[in-house]
Jmol script that loads the backbone (N, CA, C; Angstrom):
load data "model"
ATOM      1  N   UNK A   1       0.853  -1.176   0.000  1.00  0.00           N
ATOM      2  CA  UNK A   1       0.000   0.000   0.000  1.00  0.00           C
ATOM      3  C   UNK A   1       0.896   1.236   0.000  1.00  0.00           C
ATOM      4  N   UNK A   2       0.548   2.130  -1.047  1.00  0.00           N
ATOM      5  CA  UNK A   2       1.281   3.528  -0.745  1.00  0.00           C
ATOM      6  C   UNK A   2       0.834   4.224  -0.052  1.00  0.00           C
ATOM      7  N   UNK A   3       1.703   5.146   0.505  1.00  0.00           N
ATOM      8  CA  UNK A   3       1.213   6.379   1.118  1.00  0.00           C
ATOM      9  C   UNK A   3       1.461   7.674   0.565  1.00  0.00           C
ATOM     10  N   UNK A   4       0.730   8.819   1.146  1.00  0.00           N
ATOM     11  CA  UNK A   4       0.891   9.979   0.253  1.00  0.00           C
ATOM     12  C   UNK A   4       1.626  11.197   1.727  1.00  0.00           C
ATOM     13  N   UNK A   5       2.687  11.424   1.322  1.00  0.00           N
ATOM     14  CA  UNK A   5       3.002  12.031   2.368  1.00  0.00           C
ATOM     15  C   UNK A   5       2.747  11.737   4.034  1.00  0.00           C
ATOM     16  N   UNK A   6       3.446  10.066   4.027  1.00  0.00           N
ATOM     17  CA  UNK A   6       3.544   9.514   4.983  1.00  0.00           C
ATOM     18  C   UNK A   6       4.352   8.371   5.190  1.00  0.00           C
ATOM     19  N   UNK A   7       4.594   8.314   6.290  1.00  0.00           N
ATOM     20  CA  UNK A   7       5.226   6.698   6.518  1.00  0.00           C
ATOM     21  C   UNK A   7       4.170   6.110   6.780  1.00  0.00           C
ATOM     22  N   UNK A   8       4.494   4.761   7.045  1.00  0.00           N
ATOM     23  CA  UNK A   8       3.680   3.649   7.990  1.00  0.00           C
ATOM     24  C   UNK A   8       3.340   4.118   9.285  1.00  0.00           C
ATOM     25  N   UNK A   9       2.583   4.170   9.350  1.00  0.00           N
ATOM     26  CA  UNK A   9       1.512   4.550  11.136  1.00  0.00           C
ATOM     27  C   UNK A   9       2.681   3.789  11.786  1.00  0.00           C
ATOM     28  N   UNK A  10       3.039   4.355  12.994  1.00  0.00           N
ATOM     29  CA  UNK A  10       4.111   3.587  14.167  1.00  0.00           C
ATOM     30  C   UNK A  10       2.902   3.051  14.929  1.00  0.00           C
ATOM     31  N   UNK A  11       3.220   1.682  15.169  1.00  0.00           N
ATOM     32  CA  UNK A  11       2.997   1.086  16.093  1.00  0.00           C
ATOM     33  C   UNK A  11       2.897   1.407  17.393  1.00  0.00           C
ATOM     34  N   UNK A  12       2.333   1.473  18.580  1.00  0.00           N
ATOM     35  CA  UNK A  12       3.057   2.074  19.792  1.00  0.00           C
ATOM     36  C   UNK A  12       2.199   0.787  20.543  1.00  0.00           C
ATOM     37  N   UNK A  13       3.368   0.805  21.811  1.00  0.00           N
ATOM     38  CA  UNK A  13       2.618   0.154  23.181  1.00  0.00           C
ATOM     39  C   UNK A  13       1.555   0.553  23.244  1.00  0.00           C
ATOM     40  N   UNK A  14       0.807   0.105  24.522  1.00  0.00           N
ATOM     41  CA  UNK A  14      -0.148   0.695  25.347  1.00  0.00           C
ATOM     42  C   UNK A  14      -0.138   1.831  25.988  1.00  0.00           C
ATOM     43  N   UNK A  15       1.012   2.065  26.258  1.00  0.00           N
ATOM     44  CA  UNK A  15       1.129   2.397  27.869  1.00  0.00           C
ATOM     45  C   UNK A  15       1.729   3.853  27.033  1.00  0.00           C
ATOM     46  N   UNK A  16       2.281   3.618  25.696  1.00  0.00           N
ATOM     47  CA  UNK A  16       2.677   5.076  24.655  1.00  0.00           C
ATOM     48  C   UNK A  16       1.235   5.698  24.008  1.00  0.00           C
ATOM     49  N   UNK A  17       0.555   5.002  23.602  1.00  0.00           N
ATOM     50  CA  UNK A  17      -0.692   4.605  23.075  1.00  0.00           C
ATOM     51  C   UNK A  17      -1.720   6.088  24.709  1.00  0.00           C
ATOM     52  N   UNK A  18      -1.555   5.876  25.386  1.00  0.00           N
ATOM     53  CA  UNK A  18      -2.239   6.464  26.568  1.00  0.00           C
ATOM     54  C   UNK A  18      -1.327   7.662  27.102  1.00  0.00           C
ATOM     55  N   UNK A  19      -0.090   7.656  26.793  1.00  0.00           N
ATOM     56  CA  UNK A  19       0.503   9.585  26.938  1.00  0.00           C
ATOM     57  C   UNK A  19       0.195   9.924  25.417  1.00  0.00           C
ATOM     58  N   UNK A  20      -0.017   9.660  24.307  1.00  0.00           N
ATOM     59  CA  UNK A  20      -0.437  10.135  23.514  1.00  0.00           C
ATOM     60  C   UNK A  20      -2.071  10.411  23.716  1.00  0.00           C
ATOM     61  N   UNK A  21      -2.750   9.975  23.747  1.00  0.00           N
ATOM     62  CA  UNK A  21      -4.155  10.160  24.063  1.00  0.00           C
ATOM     63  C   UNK A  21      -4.548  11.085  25.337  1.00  0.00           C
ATOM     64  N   UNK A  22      -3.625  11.070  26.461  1.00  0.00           N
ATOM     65  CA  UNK A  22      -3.706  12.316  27.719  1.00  0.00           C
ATOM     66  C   UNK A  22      -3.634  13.484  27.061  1.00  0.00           C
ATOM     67  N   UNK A  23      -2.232  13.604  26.257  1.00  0.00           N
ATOM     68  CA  UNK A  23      -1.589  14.669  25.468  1.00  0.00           C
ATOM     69  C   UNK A  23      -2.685  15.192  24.566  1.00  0.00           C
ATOM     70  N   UNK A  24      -3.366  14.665  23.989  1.00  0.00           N
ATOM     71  CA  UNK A  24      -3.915  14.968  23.234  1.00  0.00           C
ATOM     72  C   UNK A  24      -5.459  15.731  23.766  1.00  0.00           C
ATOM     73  N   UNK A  25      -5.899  15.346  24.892  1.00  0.00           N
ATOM     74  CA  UNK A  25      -6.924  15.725  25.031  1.00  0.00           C
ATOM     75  C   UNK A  25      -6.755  16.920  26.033  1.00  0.00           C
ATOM     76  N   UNK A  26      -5.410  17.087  26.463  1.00  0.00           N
ATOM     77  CA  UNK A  26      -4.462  18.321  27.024  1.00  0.00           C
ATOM     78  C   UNK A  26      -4.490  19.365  25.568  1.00  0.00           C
ATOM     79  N   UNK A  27      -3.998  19.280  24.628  1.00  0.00           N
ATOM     80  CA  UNK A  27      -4.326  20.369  23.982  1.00  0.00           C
ATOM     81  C   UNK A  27      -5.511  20.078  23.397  1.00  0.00           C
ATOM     82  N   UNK A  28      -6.760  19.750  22.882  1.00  0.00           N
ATOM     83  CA  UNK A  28      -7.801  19.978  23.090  1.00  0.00           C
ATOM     84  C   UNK A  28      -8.575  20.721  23.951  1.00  0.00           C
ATOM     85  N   UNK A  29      -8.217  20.499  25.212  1.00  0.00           N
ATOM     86  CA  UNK A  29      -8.906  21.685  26.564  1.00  0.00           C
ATOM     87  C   UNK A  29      -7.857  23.084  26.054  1.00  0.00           C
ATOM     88  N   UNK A  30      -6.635  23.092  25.823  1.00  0.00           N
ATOM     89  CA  UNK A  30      -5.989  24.463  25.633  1.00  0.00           C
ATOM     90  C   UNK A  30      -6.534  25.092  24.200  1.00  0.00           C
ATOM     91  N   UNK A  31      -6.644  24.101  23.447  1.00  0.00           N
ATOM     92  CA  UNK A  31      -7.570  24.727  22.276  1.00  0.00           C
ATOM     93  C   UNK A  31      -8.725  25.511  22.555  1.00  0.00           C
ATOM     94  N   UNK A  32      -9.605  24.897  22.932  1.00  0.00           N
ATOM     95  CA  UNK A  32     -10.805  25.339  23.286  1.00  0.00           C
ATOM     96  C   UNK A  32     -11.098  26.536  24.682  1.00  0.00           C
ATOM     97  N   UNK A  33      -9.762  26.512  25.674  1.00  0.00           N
ATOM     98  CA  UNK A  33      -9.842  27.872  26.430  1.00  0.00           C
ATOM     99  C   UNK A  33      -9.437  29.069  25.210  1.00  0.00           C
ATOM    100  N   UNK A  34      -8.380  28.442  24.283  1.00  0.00           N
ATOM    101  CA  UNK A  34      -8.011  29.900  23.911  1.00  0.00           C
ATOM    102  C   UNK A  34      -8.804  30.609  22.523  1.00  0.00           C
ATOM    103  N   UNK A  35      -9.877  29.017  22.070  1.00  0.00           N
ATOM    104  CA  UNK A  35     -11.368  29.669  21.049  1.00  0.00           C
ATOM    105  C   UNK A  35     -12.488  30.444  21.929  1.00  0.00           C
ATOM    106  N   UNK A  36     -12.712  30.068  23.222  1.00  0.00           N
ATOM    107  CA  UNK A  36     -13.111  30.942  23.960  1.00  0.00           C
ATOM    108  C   UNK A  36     -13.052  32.531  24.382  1.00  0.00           C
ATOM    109  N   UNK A  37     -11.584  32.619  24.949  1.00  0.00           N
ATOM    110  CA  UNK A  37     -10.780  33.285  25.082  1.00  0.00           C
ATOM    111  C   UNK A  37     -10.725  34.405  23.545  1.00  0.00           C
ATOM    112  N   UNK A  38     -10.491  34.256  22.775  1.00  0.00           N
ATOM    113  CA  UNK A  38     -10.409  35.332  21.243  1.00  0.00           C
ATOM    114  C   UNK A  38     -11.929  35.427  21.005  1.00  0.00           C
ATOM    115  N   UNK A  39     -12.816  34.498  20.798  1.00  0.00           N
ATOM    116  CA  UNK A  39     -14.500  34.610  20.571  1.00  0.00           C
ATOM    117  C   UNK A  39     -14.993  35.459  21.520  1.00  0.00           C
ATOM    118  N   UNK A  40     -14.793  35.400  22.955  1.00  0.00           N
ATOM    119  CA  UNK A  40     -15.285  36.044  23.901  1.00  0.00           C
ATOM    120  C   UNK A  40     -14.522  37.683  23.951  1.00  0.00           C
ATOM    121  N   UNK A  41     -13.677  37.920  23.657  1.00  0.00           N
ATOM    122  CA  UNK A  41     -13.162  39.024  23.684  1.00  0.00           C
ATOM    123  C   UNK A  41     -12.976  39.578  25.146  1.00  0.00           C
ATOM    124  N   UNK A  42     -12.555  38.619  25.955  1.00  0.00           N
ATOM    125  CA  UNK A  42     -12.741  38.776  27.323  1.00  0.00           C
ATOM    126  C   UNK A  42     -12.191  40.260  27.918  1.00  0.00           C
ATOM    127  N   UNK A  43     -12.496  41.297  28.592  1.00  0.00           N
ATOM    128  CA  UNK A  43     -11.751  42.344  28.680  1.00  0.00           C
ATOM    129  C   UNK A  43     -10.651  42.013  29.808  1.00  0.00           C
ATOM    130  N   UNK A  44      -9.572  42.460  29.641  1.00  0.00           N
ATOM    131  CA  UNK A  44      -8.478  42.623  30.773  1.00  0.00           C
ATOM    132  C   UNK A  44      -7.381  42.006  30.676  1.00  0.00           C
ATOM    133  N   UNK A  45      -8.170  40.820  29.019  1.00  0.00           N
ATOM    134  CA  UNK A  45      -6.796  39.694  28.745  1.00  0.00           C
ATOM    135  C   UNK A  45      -6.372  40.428  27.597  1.00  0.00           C
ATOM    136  N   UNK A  46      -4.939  40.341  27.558  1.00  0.00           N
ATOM    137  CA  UNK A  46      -4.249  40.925  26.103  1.00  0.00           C
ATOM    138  C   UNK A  46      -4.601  40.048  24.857  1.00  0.00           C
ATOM    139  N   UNK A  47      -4.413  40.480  23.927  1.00  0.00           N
ATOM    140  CA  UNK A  47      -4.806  39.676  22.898  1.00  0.00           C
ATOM    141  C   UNK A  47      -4.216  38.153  22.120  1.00  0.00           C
ATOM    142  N   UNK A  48      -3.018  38.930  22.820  1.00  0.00           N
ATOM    143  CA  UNK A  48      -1.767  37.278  22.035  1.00  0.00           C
ATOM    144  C   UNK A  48      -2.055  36.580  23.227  1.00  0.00           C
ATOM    145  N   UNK A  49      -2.634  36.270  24.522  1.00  0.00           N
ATOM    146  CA  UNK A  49      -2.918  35.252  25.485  1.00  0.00           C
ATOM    147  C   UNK A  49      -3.775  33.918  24.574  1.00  0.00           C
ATOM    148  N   UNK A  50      -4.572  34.564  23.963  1.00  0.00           N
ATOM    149  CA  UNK A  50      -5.345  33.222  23.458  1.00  0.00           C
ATOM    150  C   UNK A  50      -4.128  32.506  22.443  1.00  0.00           C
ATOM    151  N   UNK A  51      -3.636  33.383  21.810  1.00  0.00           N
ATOM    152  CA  UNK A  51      -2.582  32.911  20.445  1.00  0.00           C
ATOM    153  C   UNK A  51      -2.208  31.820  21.215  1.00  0.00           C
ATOM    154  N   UNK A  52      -1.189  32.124  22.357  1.00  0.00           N
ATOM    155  CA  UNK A  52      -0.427  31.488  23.310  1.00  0.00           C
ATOM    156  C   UNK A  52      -0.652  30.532  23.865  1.00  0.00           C
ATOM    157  N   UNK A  53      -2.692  30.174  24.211  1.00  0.00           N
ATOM    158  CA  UNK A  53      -3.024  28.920  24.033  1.00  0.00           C
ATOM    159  C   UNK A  53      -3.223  28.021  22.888  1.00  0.00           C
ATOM    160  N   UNK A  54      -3.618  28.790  21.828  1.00  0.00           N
ATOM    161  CA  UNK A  54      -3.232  27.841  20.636  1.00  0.00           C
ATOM    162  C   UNK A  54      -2.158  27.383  20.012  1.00  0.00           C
ATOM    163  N   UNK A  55      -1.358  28.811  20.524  1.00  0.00           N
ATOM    164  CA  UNK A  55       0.707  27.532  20.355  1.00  0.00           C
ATOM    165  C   UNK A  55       0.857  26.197  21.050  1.00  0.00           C
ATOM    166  N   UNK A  56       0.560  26.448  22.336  1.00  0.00           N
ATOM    167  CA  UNK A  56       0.784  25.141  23.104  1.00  0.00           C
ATOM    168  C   UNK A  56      -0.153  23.734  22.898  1.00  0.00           C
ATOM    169  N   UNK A  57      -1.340  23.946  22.283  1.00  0.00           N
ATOM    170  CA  UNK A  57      -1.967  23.430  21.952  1.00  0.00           C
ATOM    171  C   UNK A  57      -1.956  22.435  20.717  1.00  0.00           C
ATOM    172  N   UNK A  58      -1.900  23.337  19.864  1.00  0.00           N
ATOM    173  CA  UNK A  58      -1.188  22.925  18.642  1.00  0.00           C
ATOM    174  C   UNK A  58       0.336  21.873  18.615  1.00  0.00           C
ATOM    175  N   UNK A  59       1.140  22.753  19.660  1.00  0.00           N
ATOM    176  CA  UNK A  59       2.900  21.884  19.661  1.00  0.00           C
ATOM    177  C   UNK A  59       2.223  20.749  20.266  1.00  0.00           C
ATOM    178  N   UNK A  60       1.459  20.508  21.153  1.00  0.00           N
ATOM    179  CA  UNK A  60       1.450  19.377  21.860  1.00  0.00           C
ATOM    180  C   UNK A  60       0.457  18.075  20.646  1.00  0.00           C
ATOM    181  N   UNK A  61      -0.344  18.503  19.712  1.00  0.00           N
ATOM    182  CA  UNK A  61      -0.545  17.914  18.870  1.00  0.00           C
ATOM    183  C   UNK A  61       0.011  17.677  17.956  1.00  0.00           C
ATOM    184  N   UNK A  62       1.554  18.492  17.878  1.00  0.00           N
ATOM    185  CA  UNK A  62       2.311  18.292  16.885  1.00  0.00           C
ATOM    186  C   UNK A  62       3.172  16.946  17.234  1.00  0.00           C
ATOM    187  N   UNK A  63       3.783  17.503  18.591  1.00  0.00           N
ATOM    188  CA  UNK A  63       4.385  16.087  19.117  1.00  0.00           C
ATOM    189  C   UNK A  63       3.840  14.877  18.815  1.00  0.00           C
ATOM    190  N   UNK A  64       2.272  14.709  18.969  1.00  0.00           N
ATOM    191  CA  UNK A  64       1.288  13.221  19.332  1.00  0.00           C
ATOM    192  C   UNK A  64       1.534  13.072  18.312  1.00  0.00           C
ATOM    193  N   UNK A  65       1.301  13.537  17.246  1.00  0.00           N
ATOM    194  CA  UNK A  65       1.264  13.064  15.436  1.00  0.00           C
ATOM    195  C   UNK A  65       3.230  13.107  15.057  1.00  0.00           C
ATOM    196  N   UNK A  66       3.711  13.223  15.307  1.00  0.00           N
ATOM    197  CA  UNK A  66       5.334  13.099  15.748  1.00  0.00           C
ATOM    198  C   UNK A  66       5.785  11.989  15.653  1.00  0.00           C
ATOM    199  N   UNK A  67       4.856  11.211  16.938  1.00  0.00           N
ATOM    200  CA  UNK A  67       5.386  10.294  17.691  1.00  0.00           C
ATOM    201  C   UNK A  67       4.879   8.876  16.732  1.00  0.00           C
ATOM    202  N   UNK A  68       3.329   9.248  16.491  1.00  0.00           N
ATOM    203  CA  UNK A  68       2.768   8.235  15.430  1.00  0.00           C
ATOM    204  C   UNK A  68       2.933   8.422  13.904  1.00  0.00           C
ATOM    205  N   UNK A  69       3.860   9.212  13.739  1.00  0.00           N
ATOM    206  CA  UNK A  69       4.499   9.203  11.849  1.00  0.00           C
ATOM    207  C   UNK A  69       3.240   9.407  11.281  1.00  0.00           C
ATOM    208  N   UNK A  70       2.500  10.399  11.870  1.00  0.00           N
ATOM    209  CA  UNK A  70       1.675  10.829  11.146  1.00  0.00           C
ATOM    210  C   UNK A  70       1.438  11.905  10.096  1.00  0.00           C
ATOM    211  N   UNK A  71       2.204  11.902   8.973  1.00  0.00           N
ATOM    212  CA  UNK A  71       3.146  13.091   8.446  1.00  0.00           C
ATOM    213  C   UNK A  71       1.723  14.357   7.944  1.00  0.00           C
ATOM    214  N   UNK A  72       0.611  13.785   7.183  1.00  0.00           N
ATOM    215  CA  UNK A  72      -0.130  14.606   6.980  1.00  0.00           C
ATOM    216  C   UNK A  72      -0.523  16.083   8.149  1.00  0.00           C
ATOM    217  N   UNK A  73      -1.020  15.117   9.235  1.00  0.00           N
ATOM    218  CA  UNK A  73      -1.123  15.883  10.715  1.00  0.00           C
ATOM    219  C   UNK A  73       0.008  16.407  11.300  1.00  0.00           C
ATOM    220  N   UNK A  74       1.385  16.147  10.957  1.00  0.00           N
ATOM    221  CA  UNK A  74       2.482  16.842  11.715  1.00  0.00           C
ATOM    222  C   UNK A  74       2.282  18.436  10.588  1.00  0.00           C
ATOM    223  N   UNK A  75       2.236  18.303   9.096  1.00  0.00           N
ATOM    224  CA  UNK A  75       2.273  19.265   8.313  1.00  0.00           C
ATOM    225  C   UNK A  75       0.881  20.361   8.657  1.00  0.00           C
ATOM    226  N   UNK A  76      -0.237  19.861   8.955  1.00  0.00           N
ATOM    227  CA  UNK A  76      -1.375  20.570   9.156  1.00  0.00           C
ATOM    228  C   UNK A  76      -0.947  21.262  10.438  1.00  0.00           C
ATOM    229  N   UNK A  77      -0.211  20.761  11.452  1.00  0.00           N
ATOM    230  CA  UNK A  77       0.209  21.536  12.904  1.00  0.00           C
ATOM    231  C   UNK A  77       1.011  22.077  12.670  1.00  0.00           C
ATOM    232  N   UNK A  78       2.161  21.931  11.801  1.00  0.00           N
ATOM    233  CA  UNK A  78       3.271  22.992  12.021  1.00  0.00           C
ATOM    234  C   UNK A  78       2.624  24.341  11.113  1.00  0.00           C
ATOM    235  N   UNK A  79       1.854  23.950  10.452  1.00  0.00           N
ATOM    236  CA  UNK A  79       0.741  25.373   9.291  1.00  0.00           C
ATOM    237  C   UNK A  79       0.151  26.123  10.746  1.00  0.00           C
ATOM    238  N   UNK A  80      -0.454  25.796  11.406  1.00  0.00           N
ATOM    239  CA  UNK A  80      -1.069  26.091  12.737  1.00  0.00           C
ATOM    240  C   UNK A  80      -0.603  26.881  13.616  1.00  0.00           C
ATOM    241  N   UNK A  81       0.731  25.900  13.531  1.00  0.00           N
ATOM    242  CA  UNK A  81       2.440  26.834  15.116  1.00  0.00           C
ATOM    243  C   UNK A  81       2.452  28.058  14.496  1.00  0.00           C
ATOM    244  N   UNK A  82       2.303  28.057  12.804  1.00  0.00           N
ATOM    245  CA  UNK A  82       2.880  29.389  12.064  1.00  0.00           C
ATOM    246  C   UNK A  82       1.883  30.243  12.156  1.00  0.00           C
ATOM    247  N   UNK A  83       0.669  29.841  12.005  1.00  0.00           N
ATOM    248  CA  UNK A  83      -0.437  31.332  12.040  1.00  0.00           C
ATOM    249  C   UNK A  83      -0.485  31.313  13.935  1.00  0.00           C
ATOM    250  N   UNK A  84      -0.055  30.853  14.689  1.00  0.00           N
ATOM    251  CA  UNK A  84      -0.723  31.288  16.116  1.00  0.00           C
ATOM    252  C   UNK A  84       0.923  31.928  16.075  1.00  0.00           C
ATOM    253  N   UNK A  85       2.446  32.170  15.679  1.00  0.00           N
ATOM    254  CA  UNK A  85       3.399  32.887  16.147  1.00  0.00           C
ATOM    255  C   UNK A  85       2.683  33.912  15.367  1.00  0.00           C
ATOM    256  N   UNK A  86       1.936  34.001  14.129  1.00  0.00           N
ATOM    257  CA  UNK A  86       2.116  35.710  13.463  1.00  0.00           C
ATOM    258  C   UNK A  86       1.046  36.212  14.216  1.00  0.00           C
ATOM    259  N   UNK A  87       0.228  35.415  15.077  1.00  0.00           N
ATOM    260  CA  UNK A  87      -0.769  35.469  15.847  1.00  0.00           C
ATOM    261  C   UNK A  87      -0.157  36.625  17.096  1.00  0.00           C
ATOM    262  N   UNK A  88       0.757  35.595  17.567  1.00  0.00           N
ATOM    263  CA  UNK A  88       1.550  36.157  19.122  1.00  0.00           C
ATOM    264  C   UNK A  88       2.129  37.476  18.756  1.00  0.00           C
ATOM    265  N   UNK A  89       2.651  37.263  17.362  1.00  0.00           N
ATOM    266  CA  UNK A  89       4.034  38.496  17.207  1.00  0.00           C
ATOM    267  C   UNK A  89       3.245  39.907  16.529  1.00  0.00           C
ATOM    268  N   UNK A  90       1.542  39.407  16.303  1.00  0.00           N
ATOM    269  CA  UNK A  90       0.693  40.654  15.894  1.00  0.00           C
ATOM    270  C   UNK A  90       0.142  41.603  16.911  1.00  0.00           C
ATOM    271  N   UNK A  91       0.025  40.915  17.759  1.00  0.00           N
ATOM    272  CA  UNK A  91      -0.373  41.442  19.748  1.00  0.00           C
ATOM    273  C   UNK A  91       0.739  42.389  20.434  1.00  0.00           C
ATOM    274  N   UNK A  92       2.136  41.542  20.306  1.00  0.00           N
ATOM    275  CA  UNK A  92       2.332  41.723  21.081  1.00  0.00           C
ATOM    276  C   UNK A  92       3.212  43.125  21.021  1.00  0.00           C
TER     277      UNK A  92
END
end "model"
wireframe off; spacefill off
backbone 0.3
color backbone group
């Protein structure tokens, strides 16, 4: 079977299999404070704070798809890291 801008899915333990899946649902909650966070226009927070949750958010999904040679999803996150820095570096 070919792939298109990928390796073979890595295999992982269990026990890798479940810090990937914590990780993952760790930036999911940071995603979603910092769609909150920019939607809400909260007053008192600066503006690159939300960016700043979607950097970390994003890297930490970059790692999970990293770890599982998931090349499509590592390329869609590092597109992501890049609009939340012009994000940070437009604020700040």
């Amino acid at each position: 079977m070919k792939y298109i801008l990928s390796d073979v899915l890595k295999i992982l333990t269990e026990t890798e299999e479940h810090i990937i899946v914590k990780r993952k649902w760790w930036a999911v909650f940071l995603l979603i404070i910092g769609g909150v966070m920019l939607a809400g226009r909260i007053p008192y927070i600066p503006p690159f704070i939300p960016y700043t949750f979607f950097f970390f958010g994003h890297g930490g999904m970059l790692h999970s798809f990293w770890l599982k040679h998931d090349r499509p999803m590592v390329i869609v996150n590092l597109t992501w890291l890049l609009i939340d820095l012009i994000g940070i570096a437009r604020w700040i």
